[in-house]
C-alpha positions in Angstrom: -12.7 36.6 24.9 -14.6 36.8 28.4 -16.1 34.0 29.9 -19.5 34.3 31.8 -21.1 31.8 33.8 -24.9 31.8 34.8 -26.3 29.9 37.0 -29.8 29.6 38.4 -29.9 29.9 41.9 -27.1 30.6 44.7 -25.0 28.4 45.7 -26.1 26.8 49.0 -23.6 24.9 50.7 -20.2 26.6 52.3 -17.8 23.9 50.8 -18.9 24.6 47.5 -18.9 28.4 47.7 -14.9 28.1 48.8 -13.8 25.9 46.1 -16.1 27.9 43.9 -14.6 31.3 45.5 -10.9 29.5 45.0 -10.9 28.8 41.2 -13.0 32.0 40.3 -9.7 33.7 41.9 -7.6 31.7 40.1 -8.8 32.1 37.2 -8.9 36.0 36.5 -4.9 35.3 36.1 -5.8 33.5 32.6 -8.8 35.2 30.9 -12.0 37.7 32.4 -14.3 35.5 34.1 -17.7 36.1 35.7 -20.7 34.7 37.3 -24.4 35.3 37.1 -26.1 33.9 39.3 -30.0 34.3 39.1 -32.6 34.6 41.6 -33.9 31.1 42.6 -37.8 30.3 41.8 -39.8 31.0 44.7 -43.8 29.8 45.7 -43.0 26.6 43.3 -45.0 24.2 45.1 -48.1 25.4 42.9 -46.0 25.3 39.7 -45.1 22.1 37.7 -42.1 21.3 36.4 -42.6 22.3 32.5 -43.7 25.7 34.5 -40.9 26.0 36.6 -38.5 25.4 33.5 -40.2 27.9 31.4 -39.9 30.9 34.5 -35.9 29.9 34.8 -35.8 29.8 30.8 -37.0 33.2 30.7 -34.4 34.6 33.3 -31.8 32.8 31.3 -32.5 33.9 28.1 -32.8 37.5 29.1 -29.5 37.2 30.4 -27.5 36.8 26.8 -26.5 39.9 25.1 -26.7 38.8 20.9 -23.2 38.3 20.3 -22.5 35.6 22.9 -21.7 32.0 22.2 -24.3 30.1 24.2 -23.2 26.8 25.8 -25.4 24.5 27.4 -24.3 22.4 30.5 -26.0 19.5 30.1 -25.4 15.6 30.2 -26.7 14.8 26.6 -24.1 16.8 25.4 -20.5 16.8 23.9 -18.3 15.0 26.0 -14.3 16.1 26.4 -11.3 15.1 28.2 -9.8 17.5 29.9 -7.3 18.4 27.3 -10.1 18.9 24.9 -11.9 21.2 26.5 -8.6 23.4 26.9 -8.5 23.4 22.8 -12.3 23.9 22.4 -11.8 26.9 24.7 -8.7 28.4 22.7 -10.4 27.6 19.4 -13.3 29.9 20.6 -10.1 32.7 21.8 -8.3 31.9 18.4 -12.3 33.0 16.8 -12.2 36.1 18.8 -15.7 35.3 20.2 -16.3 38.1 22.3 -18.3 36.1 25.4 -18.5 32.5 25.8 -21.8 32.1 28.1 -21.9 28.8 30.0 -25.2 28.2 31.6 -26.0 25.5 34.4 -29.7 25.0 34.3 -32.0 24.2 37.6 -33.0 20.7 39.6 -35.3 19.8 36.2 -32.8 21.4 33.3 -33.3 23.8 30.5 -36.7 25.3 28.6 -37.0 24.3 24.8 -36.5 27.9 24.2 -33.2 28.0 26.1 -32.0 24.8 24.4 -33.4 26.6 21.1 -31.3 30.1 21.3 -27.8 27.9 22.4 -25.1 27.0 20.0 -24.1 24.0 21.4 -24.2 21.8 24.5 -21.6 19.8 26.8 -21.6 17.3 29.1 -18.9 17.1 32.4 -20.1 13.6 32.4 -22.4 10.7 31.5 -23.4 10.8 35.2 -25.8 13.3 36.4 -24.5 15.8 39.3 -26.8 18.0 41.4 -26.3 21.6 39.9 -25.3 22.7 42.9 -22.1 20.2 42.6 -21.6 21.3 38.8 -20.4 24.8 39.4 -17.5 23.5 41.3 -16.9 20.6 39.0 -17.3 23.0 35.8 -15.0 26.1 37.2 -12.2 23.6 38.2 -12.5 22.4 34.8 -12.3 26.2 33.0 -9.3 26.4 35.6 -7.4 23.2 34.3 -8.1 24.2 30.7 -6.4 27.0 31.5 -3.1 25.8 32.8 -3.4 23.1 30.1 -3.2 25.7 27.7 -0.1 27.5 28.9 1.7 24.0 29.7 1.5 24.3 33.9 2.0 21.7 36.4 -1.8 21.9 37.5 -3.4 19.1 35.4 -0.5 16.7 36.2 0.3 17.6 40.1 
């Protein structure tokens, strides 16, 4: 199984990019990991919000390729513990899904078309995060699944 991230929009601020840089790395020693990250909206001011969501929707839908499993970050969604998120991800390895697609929307979420093409959705928390914060949160997450799953001193240290 790979595991692809997309993301609208780059990541602006330098503390983020180095955690985000530092668990990408440490990651490719578990599984094949990748982000996407897609070209930010630009001349929104003259958009509204429904429009906005329905320009990003249509770069993130023609991102998937047909056979990947499409999971939404998003806080009305399934909510794990650490250690359940480590067994949801090696139940989707143990169903040899070829590409598990997570996808961190924009400022104002997803399109009803991207939450109508995705299998399922998850939540890091009942709290809302910028999406700027929830690469970081989410890839140190996928990291600590990771060591979860092959019993390492990570999650506990």
């Amino acid at each position: 199984m790979k595991i692809k991230l997309i993301q609208a929009g780059k990541t602006e601020e330098n503390y983020l990019r180095e955690g985000i840089a530092l668990f990408e790395k440490r990651l490719q020693h578990y599984i094949p990991f990748q982000t996407l990250t897609l070209p930010a909206l630009k001349n929104t001011r003259h958009l509204s919000v429904q429009q906005q969501k329905e320009k990003e929707g249509t770069a993130i839908l023609n991102s998937f390729q047909p056979t990947d499993r499409i999971v939404l970050l998003d806080e009305r969604g399934k909510s794990f513990t650490s250690e359940e998120f480590a067994f949801y991800l090696e139940g989707g390895m143990m169903r040899s899904l070829p590409q598990l697609v997570f996808v961190i929307g924009g400022p104002y979420g997803f399109s009803d078309a991207v939450y109508e093409r995705a299998h399922e959705r998850i939540s890091l928390s009942k709290m809302t995060f910028s999406h700027q914060m929830v690469r970081l949160y989410f890839i140190e997450q996928l990291y600590r699944a990771f060591t979860i799953l092959k019993n390492e001193p990570y999650h506990h240290g």
